[in-house]
MARDREN-527157 format. One line per field, with one value per residue (C-alpha): x negated, y, z negated; residue in three letters; residue number from 1. Coordinates in Angstrom, 3 decimals, m for minus. Example, Ala and Ser with C-alpha at 12.3 -4.5 7.8 and 13.67 -1.06 7.14 Angstrom:
BEGIN
east = m12.300 / m13.670;
north = m4.500 / m1.060;
up = m7.800 / m7.140;
r = ALA / SER;
k = 1 / 2;
***
This chain:
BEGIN
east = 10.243 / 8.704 / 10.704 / 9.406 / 8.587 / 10.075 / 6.630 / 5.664 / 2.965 / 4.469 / 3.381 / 5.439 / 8.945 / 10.172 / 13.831 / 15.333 / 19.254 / 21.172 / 19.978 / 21.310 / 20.090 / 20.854 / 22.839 / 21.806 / 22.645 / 22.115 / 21.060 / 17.842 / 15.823 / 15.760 / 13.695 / 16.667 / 14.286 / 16.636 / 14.786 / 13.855 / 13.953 / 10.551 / 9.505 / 6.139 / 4.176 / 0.942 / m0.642 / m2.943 / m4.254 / m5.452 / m2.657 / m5.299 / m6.900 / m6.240 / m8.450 / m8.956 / m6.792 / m10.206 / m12.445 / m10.057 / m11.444 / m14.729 / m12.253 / m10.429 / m13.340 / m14.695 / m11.119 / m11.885 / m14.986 / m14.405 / m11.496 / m12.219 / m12.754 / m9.476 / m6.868 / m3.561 / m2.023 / 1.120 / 1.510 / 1.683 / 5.121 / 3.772 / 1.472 / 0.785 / 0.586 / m1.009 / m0.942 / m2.477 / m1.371 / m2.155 / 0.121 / m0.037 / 2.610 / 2.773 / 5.944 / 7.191 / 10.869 / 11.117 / 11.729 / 12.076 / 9.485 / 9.461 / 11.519 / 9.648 / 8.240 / 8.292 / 5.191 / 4.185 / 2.769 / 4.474 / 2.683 / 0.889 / m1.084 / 0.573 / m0.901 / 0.968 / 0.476 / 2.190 / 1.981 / 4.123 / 4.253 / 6.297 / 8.069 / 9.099 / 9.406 / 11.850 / 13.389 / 14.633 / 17.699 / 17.335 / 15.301 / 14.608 / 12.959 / 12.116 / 10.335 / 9.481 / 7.565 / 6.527 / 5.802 / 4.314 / 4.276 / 2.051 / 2.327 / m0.864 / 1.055 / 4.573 / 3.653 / 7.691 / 8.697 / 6.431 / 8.598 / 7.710 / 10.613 / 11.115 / 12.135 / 13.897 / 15.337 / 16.316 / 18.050 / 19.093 / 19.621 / 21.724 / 22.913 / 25.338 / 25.481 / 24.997 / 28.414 / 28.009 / 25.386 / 25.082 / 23.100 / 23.772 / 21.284 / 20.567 / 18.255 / 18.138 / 15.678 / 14.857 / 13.692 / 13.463 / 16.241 / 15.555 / 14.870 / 15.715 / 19.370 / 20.824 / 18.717 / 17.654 / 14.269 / 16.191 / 14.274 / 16.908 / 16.451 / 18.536 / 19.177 / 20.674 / 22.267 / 23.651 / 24.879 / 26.377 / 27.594 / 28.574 / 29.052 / 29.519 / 31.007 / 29.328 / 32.323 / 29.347 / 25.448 / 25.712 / 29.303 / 30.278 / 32.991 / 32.079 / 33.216 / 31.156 / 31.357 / 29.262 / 29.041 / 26.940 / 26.286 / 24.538 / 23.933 / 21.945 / 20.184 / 21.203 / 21.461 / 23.395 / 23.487 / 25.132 / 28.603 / 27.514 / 27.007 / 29.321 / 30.881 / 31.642 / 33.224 / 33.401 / 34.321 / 33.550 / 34.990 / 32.441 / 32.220 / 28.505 / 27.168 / 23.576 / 22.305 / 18.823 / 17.162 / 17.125 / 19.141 / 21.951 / 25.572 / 27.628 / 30.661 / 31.894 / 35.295 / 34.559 / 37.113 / 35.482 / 36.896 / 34.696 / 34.683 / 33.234 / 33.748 / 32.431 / 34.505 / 38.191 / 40.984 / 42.938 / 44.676 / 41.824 / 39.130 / 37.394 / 37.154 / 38.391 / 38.512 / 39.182 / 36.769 / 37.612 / 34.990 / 34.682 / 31.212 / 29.334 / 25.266 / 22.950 / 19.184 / 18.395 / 15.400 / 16.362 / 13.517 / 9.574 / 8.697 / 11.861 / 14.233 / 17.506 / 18.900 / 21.092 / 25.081 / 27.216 / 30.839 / 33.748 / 34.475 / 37.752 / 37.560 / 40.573 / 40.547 / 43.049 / 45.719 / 43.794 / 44.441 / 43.897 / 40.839 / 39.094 / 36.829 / 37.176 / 34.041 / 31.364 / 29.082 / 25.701 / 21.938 / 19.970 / 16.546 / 14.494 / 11.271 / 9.247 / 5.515 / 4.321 / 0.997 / m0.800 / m2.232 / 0.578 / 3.800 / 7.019 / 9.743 / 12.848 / 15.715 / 18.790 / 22.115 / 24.830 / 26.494 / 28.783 / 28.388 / 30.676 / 29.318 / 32.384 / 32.407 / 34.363 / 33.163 / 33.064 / 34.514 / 31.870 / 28.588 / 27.948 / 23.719 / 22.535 / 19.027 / 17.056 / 13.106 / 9.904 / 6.765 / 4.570 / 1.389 / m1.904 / m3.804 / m7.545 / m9.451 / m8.241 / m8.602 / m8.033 / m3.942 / m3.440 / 0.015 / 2.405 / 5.652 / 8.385 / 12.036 / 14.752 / 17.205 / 20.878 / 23.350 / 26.487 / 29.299 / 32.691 / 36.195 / 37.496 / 39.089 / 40.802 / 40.286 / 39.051 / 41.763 / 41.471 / 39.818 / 36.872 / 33.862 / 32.753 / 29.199 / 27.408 / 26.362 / 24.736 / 21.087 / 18.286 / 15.419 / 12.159 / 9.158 / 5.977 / 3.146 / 0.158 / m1.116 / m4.086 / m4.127 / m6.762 / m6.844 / m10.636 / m10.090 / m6.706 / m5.719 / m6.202 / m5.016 / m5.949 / m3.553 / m3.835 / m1.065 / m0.164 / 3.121 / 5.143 / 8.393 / 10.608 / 14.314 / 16.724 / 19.851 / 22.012 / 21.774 / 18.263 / 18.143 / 18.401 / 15.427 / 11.813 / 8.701 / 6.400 / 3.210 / 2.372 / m0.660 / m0.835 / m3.794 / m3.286 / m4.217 / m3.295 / m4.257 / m2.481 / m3.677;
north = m36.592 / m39.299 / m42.051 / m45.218 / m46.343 / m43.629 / m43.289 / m40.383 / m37.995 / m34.941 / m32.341 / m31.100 / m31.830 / m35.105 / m36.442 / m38.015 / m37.585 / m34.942 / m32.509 / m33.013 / m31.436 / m33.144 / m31.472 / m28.977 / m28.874 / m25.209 / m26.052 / m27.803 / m27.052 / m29.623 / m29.614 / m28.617 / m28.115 / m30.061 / m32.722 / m31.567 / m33.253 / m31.287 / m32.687 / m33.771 / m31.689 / m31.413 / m32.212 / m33.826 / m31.674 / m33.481 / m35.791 / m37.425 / m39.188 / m41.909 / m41.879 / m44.555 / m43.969 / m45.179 / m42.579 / m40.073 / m41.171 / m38.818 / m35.882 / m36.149 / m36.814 / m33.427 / m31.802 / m33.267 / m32.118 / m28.318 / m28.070 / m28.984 / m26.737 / m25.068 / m25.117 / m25.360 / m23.935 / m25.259 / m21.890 / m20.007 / m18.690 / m19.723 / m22.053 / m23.321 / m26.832 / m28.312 / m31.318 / m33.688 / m36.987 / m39.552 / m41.593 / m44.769 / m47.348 / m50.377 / m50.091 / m46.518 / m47.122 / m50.403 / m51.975 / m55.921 / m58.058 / m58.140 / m54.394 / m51.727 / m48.825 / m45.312 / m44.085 / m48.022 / m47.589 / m48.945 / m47.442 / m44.495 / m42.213 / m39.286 / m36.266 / m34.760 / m31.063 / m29.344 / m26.172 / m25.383 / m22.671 / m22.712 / m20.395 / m21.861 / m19.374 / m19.084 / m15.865 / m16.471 / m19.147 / m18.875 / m20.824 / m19.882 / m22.303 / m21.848 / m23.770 / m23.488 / m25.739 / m24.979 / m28.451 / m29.542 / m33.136 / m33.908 / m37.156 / m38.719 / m40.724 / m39.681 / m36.200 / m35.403 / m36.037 / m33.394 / m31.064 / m28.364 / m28.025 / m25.913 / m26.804 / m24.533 / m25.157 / m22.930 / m23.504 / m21.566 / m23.269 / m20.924 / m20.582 / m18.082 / m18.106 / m21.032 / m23.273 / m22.669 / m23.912 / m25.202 / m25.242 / m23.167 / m25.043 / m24.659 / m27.033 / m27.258 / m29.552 / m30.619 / m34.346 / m36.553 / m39.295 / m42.831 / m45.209 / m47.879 / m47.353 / m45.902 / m48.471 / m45.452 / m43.958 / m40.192 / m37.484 / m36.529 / m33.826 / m34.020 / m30.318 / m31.012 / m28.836 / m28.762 / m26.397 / m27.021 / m25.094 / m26.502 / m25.618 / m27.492 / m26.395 / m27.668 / m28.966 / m30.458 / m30.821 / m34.260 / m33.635 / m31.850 / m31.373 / m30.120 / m29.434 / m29.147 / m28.472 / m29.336 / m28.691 / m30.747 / m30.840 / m32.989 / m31.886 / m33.313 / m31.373 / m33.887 / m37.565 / m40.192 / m39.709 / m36.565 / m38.491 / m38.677 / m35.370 / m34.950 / m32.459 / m33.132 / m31.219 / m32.721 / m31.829 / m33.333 / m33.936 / m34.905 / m35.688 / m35.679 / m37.009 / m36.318 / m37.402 / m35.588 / m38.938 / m37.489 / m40.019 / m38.754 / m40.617 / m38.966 / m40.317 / m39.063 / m38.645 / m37.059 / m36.396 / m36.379 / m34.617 / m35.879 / m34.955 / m36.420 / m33.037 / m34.970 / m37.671 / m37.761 / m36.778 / m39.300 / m42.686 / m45.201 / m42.982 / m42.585 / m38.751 / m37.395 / m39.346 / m39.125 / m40.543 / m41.422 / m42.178 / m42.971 / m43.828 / m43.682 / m42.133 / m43.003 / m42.029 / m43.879 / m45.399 / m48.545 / m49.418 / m47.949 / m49.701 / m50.005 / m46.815 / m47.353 / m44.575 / m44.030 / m44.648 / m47.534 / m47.353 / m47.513 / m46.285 / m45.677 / m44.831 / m43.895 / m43.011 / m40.181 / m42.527 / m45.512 / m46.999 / m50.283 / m49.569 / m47.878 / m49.416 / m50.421 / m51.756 / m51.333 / m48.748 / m47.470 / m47.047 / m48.398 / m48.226 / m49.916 / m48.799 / m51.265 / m50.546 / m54.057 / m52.576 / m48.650 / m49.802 / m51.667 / m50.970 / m52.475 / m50.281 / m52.604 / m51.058 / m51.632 / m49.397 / m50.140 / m48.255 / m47.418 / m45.569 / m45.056 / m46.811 / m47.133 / m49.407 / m52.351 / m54.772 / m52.929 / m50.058 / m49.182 / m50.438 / m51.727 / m51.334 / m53.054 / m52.612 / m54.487 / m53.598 / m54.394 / m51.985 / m52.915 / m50.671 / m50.619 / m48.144 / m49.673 / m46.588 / m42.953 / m41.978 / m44.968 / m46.623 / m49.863 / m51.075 / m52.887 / m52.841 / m55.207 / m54.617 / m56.366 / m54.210 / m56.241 / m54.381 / m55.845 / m54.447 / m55.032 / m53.760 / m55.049 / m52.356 / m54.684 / m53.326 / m56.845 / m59.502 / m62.313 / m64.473 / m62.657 / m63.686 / m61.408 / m61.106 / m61.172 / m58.144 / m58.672 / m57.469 / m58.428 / m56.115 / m56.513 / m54.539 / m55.108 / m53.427 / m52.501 / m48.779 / m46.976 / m43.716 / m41.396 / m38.148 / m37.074 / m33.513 / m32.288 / m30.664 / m33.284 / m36.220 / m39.426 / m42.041 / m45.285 / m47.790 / m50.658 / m51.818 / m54.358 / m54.366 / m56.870 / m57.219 / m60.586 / m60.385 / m62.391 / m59.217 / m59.945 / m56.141 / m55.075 / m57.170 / m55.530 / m55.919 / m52.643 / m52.240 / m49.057 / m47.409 / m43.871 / m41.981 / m38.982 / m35.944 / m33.285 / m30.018 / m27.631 / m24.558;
up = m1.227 / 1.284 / 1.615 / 0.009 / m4.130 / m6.411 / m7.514 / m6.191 / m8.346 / m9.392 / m11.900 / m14.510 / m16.083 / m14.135 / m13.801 / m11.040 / m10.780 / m11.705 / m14.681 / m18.180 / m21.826 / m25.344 / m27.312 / m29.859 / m33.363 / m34.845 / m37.759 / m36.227 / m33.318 / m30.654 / m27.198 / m24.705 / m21.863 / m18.566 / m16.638 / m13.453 / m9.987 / m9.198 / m5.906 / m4.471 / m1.805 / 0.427 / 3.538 / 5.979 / 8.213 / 11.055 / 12.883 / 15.014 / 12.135 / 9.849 / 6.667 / 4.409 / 1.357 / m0.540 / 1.004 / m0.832 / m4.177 / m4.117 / m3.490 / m6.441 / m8.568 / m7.575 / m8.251 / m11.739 / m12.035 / m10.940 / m13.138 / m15.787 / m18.093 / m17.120 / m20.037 / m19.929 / m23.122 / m24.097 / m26.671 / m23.055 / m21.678 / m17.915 / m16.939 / m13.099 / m12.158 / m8.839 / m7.834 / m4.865 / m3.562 / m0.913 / 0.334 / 2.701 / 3.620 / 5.847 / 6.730 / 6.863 / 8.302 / 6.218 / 9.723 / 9.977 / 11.559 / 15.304 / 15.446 / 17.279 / 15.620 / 16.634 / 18.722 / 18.228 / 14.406 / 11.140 / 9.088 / 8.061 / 5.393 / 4.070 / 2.772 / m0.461 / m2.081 / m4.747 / m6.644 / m9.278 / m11.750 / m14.961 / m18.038 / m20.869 / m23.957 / m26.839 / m27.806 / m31.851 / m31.293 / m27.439 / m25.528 / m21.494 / m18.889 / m15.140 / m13.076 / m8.432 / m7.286 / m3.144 / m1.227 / 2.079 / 3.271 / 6.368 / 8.246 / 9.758 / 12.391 / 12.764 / 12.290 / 13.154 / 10.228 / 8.450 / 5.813 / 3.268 / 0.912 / m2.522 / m5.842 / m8.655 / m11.642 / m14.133 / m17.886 / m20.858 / m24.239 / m26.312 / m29.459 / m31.378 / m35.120 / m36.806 / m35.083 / m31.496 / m29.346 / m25.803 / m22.162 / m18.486 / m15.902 / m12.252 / m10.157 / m6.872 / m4.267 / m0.534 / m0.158 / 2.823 / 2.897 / 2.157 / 5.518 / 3.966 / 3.137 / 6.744 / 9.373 / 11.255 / 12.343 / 12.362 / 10.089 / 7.616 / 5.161 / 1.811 / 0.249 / m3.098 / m5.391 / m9.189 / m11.294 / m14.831 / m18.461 / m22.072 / m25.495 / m28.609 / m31.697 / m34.534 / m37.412 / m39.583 / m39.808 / m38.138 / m35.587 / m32.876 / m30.503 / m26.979 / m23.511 / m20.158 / m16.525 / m13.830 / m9.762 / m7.472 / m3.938 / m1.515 / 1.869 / 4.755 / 7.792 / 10.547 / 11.349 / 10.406 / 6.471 / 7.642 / 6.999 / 3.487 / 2.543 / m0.976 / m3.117 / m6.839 / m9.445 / m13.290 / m16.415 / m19.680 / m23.584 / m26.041 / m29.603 / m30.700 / m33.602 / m34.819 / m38.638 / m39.527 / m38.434 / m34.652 / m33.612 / m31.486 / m30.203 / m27.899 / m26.653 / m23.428 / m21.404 / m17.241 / m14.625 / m11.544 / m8.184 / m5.272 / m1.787 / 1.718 / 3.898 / 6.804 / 7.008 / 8.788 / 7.252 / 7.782 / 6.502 / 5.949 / 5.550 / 1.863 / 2.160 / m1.370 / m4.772 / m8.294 / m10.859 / m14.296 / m16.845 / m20.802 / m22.121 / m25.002 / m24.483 / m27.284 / m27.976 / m31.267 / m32.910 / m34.071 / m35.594 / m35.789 / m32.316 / m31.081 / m29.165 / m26.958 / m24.643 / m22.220 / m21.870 / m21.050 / m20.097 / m17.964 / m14.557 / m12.615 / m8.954 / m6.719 / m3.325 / m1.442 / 0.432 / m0.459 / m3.933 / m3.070 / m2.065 / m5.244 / m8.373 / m11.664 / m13.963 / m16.202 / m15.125 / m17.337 / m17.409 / m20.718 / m21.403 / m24.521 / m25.283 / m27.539 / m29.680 / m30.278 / m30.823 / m30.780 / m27.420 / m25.904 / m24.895 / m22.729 / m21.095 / m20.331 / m18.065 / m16.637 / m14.838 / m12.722 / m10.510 / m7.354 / m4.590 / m1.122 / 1.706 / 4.060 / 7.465 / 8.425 / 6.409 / 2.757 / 0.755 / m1.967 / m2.891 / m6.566 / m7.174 / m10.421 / m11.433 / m13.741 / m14.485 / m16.656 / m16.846 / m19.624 / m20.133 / m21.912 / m23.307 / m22.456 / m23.611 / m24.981 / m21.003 / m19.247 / m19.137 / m17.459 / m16.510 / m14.253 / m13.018 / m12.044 / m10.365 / m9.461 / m7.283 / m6.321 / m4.171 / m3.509 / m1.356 / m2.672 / m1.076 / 2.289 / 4.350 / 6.539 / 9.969 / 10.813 / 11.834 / 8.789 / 11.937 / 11.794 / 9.550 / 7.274 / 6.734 / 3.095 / 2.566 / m0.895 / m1.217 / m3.288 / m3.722 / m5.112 / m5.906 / m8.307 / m8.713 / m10.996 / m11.831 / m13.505 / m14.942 / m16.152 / m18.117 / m17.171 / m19.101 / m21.059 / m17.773 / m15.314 / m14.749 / m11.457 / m11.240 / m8.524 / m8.063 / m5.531 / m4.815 / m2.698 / m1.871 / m0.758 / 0.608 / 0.984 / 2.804 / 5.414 / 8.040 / 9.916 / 10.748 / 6.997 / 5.842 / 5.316 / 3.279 / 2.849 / 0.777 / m0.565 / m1.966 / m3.788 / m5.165 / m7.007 / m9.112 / m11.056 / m12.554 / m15.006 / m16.208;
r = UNK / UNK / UNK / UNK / UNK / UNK / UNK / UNK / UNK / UNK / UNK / UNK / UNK / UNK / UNK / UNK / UNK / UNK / UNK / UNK / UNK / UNK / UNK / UNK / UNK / UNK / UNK / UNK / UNK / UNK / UNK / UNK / UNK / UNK / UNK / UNK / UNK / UNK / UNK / UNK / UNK / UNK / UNK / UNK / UNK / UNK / UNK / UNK / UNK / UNK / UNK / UNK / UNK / UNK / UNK / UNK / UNK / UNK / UNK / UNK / UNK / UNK / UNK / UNK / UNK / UNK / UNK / UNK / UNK / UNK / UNK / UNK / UNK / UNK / UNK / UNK / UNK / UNK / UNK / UNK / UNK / UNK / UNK / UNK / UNK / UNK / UNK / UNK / UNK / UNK / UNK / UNK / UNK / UNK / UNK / UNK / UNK / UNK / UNK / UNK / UNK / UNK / UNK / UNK / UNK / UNK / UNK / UNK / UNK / UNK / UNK / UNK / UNK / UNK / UNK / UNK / UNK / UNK / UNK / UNK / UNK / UNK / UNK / UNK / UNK / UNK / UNK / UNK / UNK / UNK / UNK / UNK / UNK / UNK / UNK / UNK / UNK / UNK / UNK / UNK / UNK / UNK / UNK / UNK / UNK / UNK / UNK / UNK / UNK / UNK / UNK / UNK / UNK / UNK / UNK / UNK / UNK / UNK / UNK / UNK / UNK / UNK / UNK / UNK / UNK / UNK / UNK / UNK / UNK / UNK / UNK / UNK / UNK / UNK / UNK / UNK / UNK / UNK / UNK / UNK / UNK / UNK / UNK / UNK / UNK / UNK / UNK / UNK / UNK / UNK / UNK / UNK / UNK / UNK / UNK / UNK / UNK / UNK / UNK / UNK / UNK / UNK / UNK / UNK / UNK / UNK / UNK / UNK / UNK / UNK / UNK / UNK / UNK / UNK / UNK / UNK / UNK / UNK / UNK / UNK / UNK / UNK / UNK / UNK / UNK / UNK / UNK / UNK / UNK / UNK / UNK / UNK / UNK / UNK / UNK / UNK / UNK / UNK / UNK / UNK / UNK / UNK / UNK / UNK / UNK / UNK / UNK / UNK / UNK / UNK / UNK / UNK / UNK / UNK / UNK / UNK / UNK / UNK / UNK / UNK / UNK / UNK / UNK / UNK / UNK / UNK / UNK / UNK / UNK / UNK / UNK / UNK / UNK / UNK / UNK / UNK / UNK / UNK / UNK / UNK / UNK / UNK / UNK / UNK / UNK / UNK / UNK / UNK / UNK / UNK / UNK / UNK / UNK / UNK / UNK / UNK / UNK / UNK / UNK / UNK / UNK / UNK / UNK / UNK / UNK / UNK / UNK / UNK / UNK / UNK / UNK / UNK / UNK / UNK / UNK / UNK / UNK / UNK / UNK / UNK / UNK / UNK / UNK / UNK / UNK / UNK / UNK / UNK / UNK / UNK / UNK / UNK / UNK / UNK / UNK / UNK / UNK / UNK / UNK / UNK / UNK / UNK / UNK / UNK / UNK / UNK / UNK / UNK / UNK / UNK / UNK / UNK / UNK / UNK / UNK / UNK / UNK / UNK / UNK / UNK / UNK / UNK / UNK / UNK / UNK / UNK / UNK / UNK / UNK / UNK / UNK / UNK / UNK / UNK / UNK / UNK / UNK / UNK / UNK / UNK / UNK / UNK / UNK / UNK / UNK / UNK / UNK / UNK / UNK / UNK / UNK / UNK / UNK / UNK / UNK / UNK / UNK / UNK / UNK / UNK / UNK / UNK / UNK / UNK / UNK / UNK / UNK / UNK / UNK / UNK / UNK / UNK / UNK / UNK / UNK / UNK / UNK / UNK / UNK / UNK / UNK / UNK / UNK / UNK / UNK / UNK / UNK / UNK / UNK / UNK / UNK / UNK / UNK / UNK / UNK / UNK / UNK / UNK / UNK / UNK / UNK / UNK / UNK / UNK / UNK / UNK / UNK;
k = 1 / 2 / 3 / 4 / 5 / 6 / 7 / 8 / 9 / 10 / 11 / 12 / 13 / 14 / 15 / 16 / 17 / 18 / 19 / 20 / 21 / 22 / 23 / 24 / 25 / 26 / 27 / 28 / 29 / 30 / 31 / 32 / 33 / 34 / 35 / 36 / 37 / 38 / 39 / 40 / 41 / 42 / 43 / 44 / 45 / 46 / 47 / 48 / 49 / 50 / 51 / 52 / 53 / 54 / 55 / 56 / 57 / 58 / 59 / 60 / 61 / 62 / 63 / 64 / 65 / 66 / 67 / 68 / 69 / 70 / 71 / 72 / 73 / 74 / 75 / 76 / 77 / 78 / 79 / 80 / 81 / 82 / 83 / 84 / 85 / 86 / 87 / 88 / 89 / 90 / 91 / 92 / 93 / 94 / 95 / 96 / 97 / 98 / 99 / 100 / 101 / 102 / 103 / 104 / 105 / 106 / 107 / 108 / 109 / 110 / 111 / 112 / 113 / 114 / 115 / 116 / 117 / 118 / 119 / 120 / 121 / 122 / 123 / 124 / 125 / 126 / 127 / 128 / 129 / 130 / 131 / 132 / 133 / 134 / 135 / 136 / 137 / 138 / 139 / 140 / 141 / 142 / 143 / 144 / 145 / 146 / 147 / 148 / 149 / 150 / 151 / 152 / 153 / 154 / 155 / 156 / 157 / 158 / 159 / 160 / 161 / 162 / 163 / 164 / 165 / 166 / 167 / 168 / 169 / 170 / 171 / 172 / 173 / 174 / 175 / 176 / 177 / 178 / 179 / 180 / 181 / 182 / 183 / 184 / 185 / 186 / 187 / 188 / 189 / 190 / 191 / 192 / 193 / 194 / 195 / 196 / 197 / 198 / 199 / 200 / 201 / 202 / 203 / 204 / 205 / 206 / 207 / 208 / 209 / 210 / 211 / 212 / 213 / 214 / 215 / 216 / 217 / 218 / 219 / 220 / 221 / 222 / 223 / 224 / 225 / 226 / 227 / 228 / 229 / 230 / 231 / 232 / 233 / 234 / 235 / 236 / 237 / 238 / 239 / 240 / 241 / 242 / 243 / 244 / 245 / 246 / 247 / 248 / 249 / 250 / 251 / 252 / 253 / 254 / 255 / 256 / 257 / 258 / 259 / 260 / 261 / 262 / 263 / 264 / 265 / 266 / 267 / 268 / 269 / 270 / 271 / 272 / 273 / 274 / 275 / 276 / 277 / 278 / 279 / 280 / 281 / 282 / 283 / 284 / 285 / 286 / 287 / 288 / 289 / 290 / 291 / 292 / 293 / 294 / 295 / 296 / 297 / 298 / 299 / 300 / 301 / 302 / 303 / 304 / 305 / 306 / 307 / 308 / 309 / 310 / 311 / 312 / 313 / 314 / 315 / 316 / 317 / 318 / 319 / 320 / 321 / 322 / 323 / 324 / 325 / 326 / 327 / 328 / 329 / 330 / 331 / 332 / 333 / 334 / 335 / 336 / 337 / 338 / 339 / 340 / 341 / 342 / 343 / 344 / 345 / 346 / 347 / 348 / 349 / 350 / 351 / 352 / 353 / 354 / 355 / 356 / 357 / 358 / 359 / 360 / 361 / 362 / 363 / 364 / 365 / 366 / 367 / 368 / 369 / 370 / 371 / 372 / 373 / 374 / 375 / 376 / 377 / 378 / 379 / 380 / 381 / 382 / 383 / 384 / 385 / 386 / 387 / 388 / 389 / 390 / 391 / 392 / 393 / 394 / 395 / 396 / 397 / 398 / 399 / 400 / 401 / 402 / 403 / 404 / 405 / 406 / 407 / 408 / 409 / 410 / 411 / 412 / 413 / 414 / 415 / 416 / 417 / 418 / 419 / 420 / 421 / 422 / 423 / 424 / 425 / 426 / 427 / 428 / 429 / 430 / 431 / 432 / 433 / 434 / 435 / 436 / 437 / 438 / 439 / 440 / 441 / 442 / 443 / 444 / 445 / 446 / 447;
***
């Protein structure tokens, strides 16, 4: 994935974190199909130039109008998925005003291509999915940083008899790292990796008990985020409750074992930890135009040789979806949580998120909507390797990006979207502030 808005158009089954499937009750057939972290792809040929992202516009419209009458049926097993996006930023390395840009541009127009195919079939009780998606991103200006990277995933949602049900899932991805998190103008390529297995044991129609186990990795081809590459290893307890509403309550208790290979062994450093979690996840209707999901709960986090140094709060990610009207609707969102970011002023870095995108459905076509976000990171722990003397910096950030987007389904199959967006950081450190617009015209094509 480019670096920049987490906006990116991509075809297919979308999820951005680590994959996770609902559980199951036998007795009723639920969608099981894990989210995928499918990423974007395609190119722009020509370095030397530097289109306008508007010219781009009678392109697409003949992609629409050559495809389609292609069908893609959703009764198929497979079904192949392509997808074409353009890309252009102001500010590519999110650099601050007066800071120097590599080969003298800060911006530039990115060219993005994907093609995906997909299986998705259920065999009685079982249900298989499998999804590779090949992609190629082409820089018009900083043509280093070009990448092609895959994406797999692959899930099984089993069942045996009528008390035992659960989920095996692989996924696995290549994006390009973020620029605006390390300060750097180094290419760094993120190859991430998770595999997980669980089973729940239904006592009742409506309750389960469950266990689960999941391995991730996060590994970077060079740079400075190489420090952060990570190892986890967690295991869950769950007791699941599901009445024939759909609704669904889970409440959740993780151990997590996390590792920083990279980093020193030694006194001081935040190399190994142990994470402790208890939280309750919730998808529930609470009312015709009103839905909650997502968990809230508490987090425990100890460092190796460091137990002063560790964190203990509330940790979640909630959103409420709202149906005022048939045309209208509001998406409110919120999550908290921690990451390591070790130096000498901080320990860990607390993110909070809070967002608005309402849409509106102008025609059966034609969706109209906007977006608002409001992105505060704050770094908490001091490591004390400076004397007291010394003055330590703030090193809260405020974030913010807005936007507006159209979308339009010109046949079943295929699909243009345009959005704008601005983006906007606030923070004592001079060389950590930016502002970046960004543009992105897409489209897509399944068949």
């Amino acid at each position: 994935m480019i670096t920049g808005p987490d906006c990116i158009s991509v075809t297919g089954a979308k999820g951005r974190a680590a994959a996770s499937a609902a559980a199951r009750r036998p007795s009723r057939r639920i969608s099981s199909a894990a989210p995928s972290r499918e990423p974007a792809v395609y190119m722009y040929a020509n370095a030397s130039r530097k289109p306008r992202i508007l010219r781009l516009v009678p392109l697409l419209a003949v992609l629409a109008s050559a495809f389609g009458t292609a069908r893609a049926d959703e009764a198929d097993a497979l079904n192949f998925e392509l997808s074409q996006t353009f890309y252009y930023d102001s500010n590519l390395y999110r650099l601050p005003d007066g800071f120097a840009a590599p080969k003298g541009e800060r911006h530039d127009t990115v060219s993005i291509t994907t093609a995906g195919i997909v299986f998705d079939r259920a065999y009685s009780r079982q249900r298989l999915r499998a999804s590779l998606a090949m992609s190629s991103n082409r820089y018009a200006v900083h043509d280093d940083l070009d990448y092609d990277s895959p994406a797999a995933q692959l899930s099984w949602n089993w069942q045996l008899g009528n008390r035992w049900s659960g989920l095996f899932s692989y996924q696995y991805s290549e994006t390009l790292g973020g620029f605006e998190d390390y300060g750097t103008t180094n290419r760094s390529l993120s190859r991430y990796s998770r595999g997980s297995a669980s089973a729940d044991y239904w006592l009742h129609p409506d309750w389960a008990v469950g266990a689960g186990a999941s391995k991730t990795a996060n590994n970077y081809d060079e740079g400075l985020s190489v420090r952060d590459e990570s190892e986890t290893n967690a295991y869950d307890l769950n007791v699941t409750y599901r009445p024939s509403t759909g609704n669904r309550v889970v409440l959740t208790l993780r151990n997590t074992d996390g590792l920083y290979p990279n980093r020193p062994d030694i006194a001081g450093a935040l190399r190994r930890y142990t994470q402790r979690e208890a939280r309750v996840n919730a998808d529930w209707r609470l009312t015709g135009a009103l839905r909650v999901s997502g968990y809230i709960g508490e987090t425990r986090r100890s460092y190796e040789r460091e137990d002063n140094r560790g964190f203990e709060g509330l940790t979640g990610r909630l959103a409420f979806d709202w149906l005022p009207t048939g045309k209208t609707s509001v998406n409110l969102g919120w999550r908290r949580e921690i990451g390591a970011d070790e130096d000498v002023f901080a320990n860990y870095a607390v993110t909070e998120v809070l967002s608005l995108a309402p849409t509106w459905r102008a025609t059966s076509k034609l969706v109209v909507g906007a977006n608002w976000e409001r992105r505060q990171r704050d770094y908490g722990g001091d490591p004390r390797v400076l004397p007291d003397s010394v003055r330590r910096p703030d090193r809260s950030e405020t974030t913010y990006r807005y936007g507006v987007n159209l979308s339009y389904q010109a046949a079943r199959n295929v699909a243009l979207s345009l959005s704008y967006a601005r983006q906007e950081r606030d923070v004592e450190l001079a060389t950590r502030r930016y502002s970046a617009d960004t543009v992105f015209l897409s489209g897509s094509l399944s068949f």
